[in-house]
C-alpha positions in Angstrom: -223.8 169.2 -165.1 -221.1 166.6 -164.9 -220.9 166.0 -160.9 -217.5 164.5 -161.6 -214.8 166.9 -160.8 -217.0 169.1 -159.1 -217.4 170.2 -155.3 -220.4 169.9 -153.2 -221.7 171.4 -150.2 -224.1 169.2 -148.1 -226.0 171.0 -145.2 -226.7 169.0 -142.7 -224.3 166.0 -144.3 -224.4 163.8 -141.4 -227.5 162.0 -141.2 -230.6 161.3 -143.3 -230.9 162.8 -146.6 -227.6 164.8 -146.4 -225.6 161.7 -145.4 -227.1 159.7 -148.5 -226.8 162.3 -150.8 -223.1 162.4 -149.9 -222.5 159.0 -150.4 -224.1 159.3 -154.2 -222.3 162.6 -155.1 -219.3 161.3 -153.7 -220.2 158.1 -155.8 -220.3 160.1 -159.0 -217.1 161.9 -158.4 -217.7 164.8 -156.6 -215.3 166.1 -153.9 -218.1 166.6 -150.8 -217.6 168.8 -147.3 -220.5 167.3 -145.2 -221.6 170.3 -142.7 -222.9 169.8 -139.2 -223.2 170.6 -136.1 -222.9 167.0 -134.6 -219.6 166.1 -135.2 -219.7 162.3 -134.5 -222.1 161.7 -136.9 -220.8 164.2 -139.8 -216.8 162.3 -139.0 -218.6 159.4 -139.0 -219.6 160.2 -142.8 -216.2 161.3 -143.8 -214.7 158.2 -142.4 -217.0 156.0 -144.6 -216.1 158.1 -147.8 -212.8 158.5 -147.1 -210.6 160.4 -149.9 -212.6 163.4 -151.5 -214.6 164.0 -148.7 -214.0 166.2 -145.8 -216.1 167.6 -142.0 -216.6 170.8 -141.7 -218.5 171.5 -138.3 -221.0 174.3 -139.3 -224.0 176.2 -137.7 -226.1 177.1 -140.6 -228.0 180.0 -138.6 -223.8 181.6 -138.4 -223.2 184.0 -141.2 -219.2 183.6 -140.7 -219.7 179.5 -139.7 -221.4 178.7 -143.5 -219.0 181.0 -144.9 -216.3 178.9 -142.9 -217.3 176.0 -145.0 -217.6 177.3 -148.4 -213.9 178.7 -147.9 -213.1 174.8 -147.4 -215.3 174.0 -150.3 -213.7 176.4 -152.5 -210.0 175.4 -151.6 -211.2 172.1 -153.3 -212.3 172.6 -156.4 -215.7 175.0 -158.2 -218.6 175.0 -155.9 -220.7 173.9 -157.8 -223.4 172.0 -156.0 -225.0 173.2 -152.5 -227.7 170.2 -150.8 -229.6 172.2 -147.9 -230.7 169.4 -146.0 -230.4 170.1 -142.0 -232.7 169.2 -139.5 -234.7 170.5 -136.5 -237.7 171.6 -134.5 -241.3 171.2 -135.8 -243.0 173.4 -133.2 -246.1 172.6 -131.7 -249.8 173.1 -131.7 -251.2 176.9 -131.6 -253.0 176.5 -128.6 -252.2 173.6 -125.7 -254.9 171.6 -124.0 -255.4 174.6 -121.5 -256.2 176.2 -124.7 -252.6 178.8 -124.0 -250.8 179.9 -127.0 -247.3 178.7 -127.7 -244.7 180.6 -127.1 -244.0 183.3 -129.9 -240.0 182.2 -129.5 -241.1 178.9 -130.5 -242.5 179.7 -133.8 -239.7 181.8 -135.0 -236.5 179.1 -133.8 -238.3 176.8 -136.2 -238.6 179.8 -138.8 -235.0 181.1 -138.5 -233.4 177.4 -138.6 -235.5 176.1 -141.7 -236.3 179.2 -143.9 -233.9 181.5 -142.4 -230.6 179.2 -142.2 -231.6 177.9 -146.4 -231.5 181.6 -147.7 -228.2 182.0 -145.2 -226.7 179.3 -147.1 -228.4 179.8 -150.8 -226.6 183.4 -150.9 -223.6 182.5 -149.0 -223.1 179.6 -151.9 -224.4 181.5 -154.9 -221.7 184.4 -154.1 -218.9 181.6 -154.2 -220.3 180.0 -157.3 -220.6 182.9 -158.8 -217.0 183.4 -159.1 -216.5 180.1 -161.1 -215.9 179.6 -164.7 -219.3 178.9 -166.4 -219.5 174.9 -168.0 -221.7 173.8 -170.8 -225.1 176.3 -171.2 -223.3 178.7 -169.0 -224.3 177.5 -166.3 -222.2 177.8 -162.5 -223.9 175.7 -160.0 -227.1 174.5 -158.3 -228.3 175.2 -155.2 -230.7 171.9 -154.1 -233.2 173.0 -150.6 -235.4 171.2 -148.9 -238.8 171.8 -147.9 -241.7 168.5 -147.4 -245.2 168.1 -148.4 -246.3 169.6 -145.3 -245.8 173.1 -147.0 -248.8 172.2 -149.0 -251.4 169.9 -146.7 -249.5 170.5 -143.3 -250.7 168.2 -140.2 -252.1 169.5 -137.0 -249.0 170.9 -134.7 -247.2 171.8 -137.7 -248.2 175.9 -138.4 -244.4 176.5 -137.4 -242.7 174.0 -139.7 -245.5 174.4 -143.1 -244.7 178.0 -142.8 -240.9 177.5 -142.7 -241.5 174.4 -145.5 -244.1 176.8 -147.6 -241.0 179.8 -147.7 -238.4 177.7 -149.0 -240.9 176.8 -151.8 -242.4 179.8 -152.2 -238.5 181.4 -152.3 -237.7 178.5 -155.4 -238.6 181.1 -158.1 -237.4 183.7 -157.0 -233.8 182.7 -156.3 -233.2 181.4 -159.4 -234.8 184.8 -161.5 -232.3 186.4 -159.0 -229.4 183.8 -159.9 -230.2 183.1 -163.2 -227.9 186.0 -164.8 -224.8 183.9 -163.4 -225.9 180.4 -164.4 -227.1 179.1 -161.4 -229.9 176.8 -161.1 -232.5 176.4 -157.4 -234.4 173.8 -156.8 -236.3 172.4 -154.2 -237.1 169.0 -153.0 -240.5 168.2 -150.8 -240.0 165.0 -149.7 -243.1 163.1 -147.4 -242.5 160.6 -145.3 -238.9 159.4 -145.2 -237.6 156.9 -143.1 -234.4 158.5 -141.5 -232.8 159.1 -138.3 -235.6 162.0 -137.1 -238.0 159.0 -136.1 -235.4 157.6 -133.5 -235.3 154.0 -133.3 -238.8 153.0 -133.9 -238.8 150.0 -135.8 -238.7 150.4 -139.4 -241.2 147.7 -140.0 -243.4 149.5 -137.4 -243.1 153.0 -139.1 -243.7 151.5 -142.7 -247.1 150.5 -141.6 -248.1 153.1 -139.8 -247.3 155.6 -142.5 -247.2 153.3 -146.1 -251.3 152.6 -145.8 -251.2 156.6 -146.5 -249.0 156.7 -149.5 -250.8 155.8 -152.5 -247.6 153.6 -154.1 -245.6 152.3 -153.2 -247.0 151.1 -149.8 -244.2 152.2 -147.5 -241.9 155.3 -146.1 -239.2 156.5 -148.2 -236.3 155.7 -148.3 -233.1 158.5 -148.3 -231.2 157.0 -151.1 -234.0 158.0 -153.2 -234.2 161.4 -152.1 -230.3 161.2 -153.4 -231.3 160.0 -156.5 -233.5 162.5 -157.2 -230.7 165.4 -155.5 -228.0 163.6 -157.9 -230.4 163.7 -161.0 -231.2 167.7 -160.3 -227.7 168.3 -160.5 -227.2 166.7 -163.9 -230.1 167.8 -165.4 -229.8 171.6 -166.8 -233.2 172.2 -167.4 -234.6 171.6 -164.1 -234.7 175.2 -162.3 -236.9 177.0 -160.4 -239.6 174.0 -159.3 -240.4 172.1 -156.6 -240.3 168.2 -156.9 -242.7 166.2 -154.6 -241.4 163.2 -154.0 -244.1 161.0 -151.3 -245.3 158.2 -153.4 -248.4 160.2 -154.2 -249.4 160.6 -150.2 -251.1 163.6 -149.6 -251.4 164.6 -145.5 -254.8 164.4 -144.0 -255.3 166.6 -140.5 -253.3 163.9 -138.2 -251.1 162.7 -140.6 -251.3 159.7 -142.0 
């Protein structure tokens, strides 16, 4: 695909890997509306951009707010590229210290706002790409999601979040046999350890050694402009579809971690 011309939908657009991947579709010509629900951060990003770019506050867990944003998408230009990349919860450990489960609610927020809010978004996106005139290969659009390593070798305290993670992968193949009659590609990204905003503000030196003695090479976190790379590379590439792409430097999660 030729991201130049073309609009793209960024989930979660105003912080970490949605933020970065902005800045490098908007780099290579793309038209971007960065969705979130924290509007400082996702104006913020728009500002930075400036023309070509636009905010579009957006609960992805809303049926009517997503489809809110893909109206402003469309009034743009094709839909043609959708980056799932929102944060949230990770749960907690099955039983506490006083060996009590967790709450049941618990489990499913982190369910519904990972694996239930990317299919909200996936079909919400496919239905307006679908409408679009097919380019070279007949192809429409892409949809890039976002699951993480721990949907394969998932850490203690994280049943909630590698069973959200391990249903956007296992959904990968499926969506695009479903979407693959109108030319639209799915893809997934499982990133590991990425240095963005969800540590806080530990120190970046402090967090690459903690966590780049696991990772086999380079010896460090990553970094979010290379999850963009990769996002940005998906989208050009035609014949990826219907895989997940680790990208962790090789590390592979032992019981605690790192």
């Amino acid at each position: 695909m030729d991201i130049n011309g073309a609009v793209a939908l960024i989930a979660g657009g105003g912080g970490g890997f949605g933020a970065a991947t902005a800045r490098r579709l908007h780099q290579a010509g793309a038209r971007v509306v960065i969705c979130d629900l924290d509007e400082a951060k996702g104006s913020a990003i728009v500002e930075e951009l400036g023309e070509g770019s636009v905010f579009v506050r957006t609960d992805v867990l809303d049926e009517d707010s997503v489809q809110a944003a893909i109206t402003v998408a469309e009034g743009l230009g094709p839909l043609r590229i959708a980056v799932v990349a929102h944060g949230g919860p990770g749960g907690g450990r099955t039983l506490n210290r006083e060996n009590e489960p967790v709450a049941q609610g618990d489990f499913m927020k982190v369910i519904n706002i990972f694996l239930g809010a990317t299919y909200n978004i996936a079909r919400l996106a496919a239905a307006a790409m679908a409408k679009t005139e097919p380019l070279r290969d007949g192809e429409r659009g892409v949809i890039i999601n976002t699951a993480s390593i721990a949907a394969f070798d998932g850490t203690i305290g994280q049943a909630a979040y590698a069973a959200a993670k391990g249903g956007i992968v296992g959904m990968t193949l499926p969506l695009a046999r479903d979407l693959a009659p109108v030319g639209i590609r799915v893809i997934t990204i499982a990133p590991g350890t990425f240095l963005t905003p969800a540590y806080g503000d530990v120190d970046p030196e402090q967090l690459d050694a903690y966590w780049g003695k696991a990772v086999q090479f380079p010896k460090r976190m990553g970094r979010a402009d290379e999850y963009a790379l990769l996002a940005e590379q998906i989208a050009q590439n035609v014949y990826l579809n219907g895989e997940t792409i680790r990208i962790d430097g090789a590390l592979r999660f032992t019981p605690k971690g790192a």
